[in-house]
LUMGUFI-503120 format. One line per 3 residues: for each residue x negated, y negated, z negated of C-alpha. Coordinates in nm, 2 decimals, padded with zeros to 4 digits. Layout:
X Y Z ~ ...
END
This chain:
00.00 00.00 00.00 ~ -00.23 -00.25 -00.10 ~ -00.42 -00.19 00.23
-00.13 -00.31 00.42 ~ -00.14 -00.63 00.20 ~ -00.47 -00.71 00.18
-00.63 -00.54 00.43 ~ -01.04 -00.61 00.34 ~ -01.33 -00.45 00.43
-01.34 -00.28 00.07 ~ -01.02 -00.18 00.04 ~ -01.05 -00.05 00.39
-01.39 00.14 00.31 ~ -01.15 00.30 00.02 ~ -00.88 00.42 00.27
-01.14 00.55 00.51 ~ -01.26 00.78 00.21 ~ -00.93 00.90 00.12
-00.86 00.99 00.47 ~ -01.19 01.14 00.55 ~ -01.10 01.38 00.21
-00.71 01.45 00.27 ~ -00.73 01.44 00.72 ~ -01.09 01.53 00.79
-01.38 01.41 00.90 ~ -01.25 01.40 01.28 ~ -00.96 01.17 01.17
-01.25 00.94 00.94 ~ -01.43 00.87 01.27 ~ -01.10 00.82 01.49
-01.06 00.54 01.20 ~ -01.40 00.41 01.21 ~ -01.37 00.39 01.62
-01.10 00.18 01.57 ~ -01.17 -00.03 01.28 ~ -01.21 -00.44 01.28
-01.40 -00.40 01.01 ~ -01.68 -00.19 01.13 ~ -01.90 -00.43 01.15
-01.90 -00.55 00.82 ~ -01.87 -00.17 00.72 ~ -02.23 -00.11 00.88
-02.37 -00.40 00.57 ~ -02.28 -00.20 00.30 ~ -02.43 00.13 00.18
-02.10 00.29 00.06 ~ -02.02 00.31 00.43 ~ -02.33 00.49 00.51
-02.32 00.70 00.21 ~ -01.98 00.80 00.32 ~ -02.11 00.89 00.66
-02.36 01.07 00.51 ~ -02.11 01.30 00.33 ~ -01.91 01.32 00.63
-02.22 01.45 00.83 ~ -02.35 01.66 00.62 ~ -02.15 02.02 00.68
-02.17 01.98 01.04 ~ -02.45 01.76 01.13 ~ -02.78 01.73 00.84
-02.98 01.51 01.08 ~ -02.70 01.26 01.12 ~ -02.64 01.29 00.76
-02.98 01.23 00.65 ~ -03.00 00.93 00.85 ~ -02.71 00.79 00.70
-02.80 00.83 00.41 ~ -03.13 00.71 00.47 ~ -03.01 00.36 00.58
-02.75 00.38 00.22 ~ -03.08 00.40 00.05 ~ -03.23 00.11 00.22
-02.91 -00.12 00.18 ~ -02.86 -00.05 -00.19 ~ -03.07 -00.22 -00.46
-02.97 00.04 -00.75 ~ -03.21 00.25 -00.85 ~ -02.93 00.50 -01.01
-02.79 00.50 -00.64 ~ -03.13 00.52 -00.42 ~ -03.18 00.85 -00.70
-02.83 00.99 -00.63 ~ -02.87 00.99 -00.22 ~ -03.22 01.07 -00.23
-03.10 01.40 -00.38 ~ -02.88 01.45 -00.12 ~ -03.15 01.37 00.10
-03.39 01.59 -00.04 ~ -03.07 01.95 -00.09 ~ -03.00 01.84 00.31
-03.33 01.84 00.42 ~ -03.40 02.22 00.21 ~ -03.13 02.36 00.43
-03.30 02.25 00.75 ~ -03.60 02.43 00.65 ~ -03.43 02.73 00.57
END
Protein backbone atom coordinates (compact mmCIF):
# COMPACT_ATOMS: atom_id res chain seq x y z
CA UNK A 1 0.00 0.00 0.00
CA UNK A 2 2.30 2.46 0.99
CA UNK A 3 4.22 1.91 -2.35
CA UNK A 4 1.33 3.10 -4.19
CA UNK A 5 1.40 6.34 -2.02
CA UNK A 6 4.65 7.07 -1.85
CA UNK A 7 6.31 5.42 -4.27
CA UNK A 8 10.38 6.10 -3.37
CA UNK A 9 13.32 4.46 -4.27
CA UNK A 10 13.43 2.81 -0.68
CA UNK A 11 10.20 1.81 -0.38
CA UNK A 12 10.55 0.52 -3.94
CA UNK A 13 13.86 -1.44 -3.07
CA UNK A 14 11.52 -2.98 -0.17
CA UNK A 15 8.76 -4.15 -2.67
CA UNK A 16 11.38 -5.54 -5.12
CA UNK A 17 12.64 -7.80 -2.14
CA UNK A 18 9.27 -9.04 -1.21
CA UNK A 19 8.62 -9.90 -4.66
CA UNK A 20 11.89 -11.40 -5.51
CA UNK A 21 10.99 -13.82 -2.14
CA UNK A 22 7.11 -14.46 -2.71
CA UNK A 23 7.33 -14.43 -7.23
CA UNK A 24 10.94 -15.35 -7.91
CA UNK A 25 13.81 -14.10 -9.01
CA UNK A 26 12.46 -14.01 -12.78
CA UNK A 27 9.64 -11.72 -11.65
CA UNK A 28 12.53 -9.35 -9.42
CA UNK A 29 14.33 -8.71 -12.70
CA UNK A 30 11.03 -8.23 -14.91
CA UNK A 31 10.57 -5.37 -12.02
CA UNK A 32 13.98 -4.08 -12.08
CA UNK A 33 13.66 -3.91 -16.18
CA UNK A 34 10.99 -1.81 -15.74
CA UNK A 35 11.67 0.27 -12.80
CA UNK A 36 12.10 4.36 -12.76
CA UNK A 37 13.96 4.00 -10.06
CA UNK A 38 16.76 1.88 -11.26
CA UNK A 39 19.02 4.25 -11.51
CA UNK A 40 18.98 5.54 -8.20
CA UNK A 41 18.73 1.69 -7.19
CA UNK A 42 22.33 1.08 -8.80
CA UNK A 43 23.65 3.97 -5.68
CA UNK A 44 22.82 2.02 -3.03
CA UNK A 45 24.34 -1.28 -1.78
CA UNK A 46 20.96 -2.87 -0.64
CA UNK A 47 20.15 -3.09 -4.25
CA UNK A 48 23.30 -4.85 -5.07
CA UNK A 49 23.21 -7.05 -2.06
CA UNK A 50 19.79 -8.02 -3.21
CA UNK A 51 21.05 -8.88 -6.60
CA UNK A 52 23.60 -10.69 -5.06
CA UNK A 53 21.12 -13.00 -3.32
CA UNK A 54 19.13 -13.17 -6.34
CA UNK A 55 22.25 -14.52 -8.28
CA UNK A 56 23.53 -16.60 -6.22
CA UNK A 57 21.49 -20.19 -6.79
CA UNK A 58 21.75 -19.77 -10.39
CA UNK A 59 24.50 -17.61 -11.29
CA UNK A 60 27.83 -17.32 -8.45
CA UNK A 61 29.81 -15.06 -10.81
CA UNK A 62 27.00 -12.62 -11.21
CA UNK A 63 26.35 -12.85 -7.61
CA UNK A 64 29.83 -12.26 -6.52
CA UNK A 65 30.05 -9.31 -8.48
CA UNK A 66 27.06 -7.94 -6.99
CA UNK A 67 27.96 -8.35 -4.10
CA UNK A 68 31.30 -7.09 -4.67
CA UNK A 69 30.14 -3.62 -5.77
CA UNK A 70 27.54 -3.84 -2.22
CA UNK A 71 30.82 -4.00 -0.51
CA UNK A 72 32.28 -1.11 -2.23
CA UNK A 73 29.14 1.21 -1.80
CA UNK A 74 28.58 0.50 1.93
CA UNK A 75 30.72 2.17 4.64
CA UNK A 76 29.71 -0.37 7.52
CA UNK A 77 32.08 -2.54 8.50
CA UNK A 78 29.30 -4.96 10.10
CA UNK A 79 27.91 -5.02 6.41
CA UNK A 80 31.26 -5.20 4.15
CA UNK A 81 31.83 -8.54 6.97
CA UNK A 82 28.30 -9.90 6.28
CA UNK A 83 28.73 -9.87 2.19
CA UNK A 84 32.21 -10.71 2.28
CA UNK A 85 31.02 -13.97 3.81
CA UNK A 86 28.80 -14.51 1.21
CA UNK A 87 31.53 -13.67 -1.04
CA UNK A 88 33.87 -15.94 0.43
CA UNK A 89 30.71 -19.45 0.91
CA UNK A 90 29.96 -18.42 -3.08
CA UNK A 91 33.28 -18.36 -4.19
CA UNK A 92 34.03 -22.25 -2.14
CA UNK A 93 31.29 -23.55 -4.35
CA UNK A 94 33.00 -22.48 -7.51
CA UNK A 95 36.04 -24.28 -6.50
CA UNK A 96 34.33 -27.33 -5.73
Amino acid sequence: MLAVIQPDPVIMLNRLAVIYKIDGVQAALSEIEHSPFRSQWEKHYLYHSLLGEMYSDNDPGKAIQSFEKAMALTRSQAEQKLISRKVAGLRSHLIL
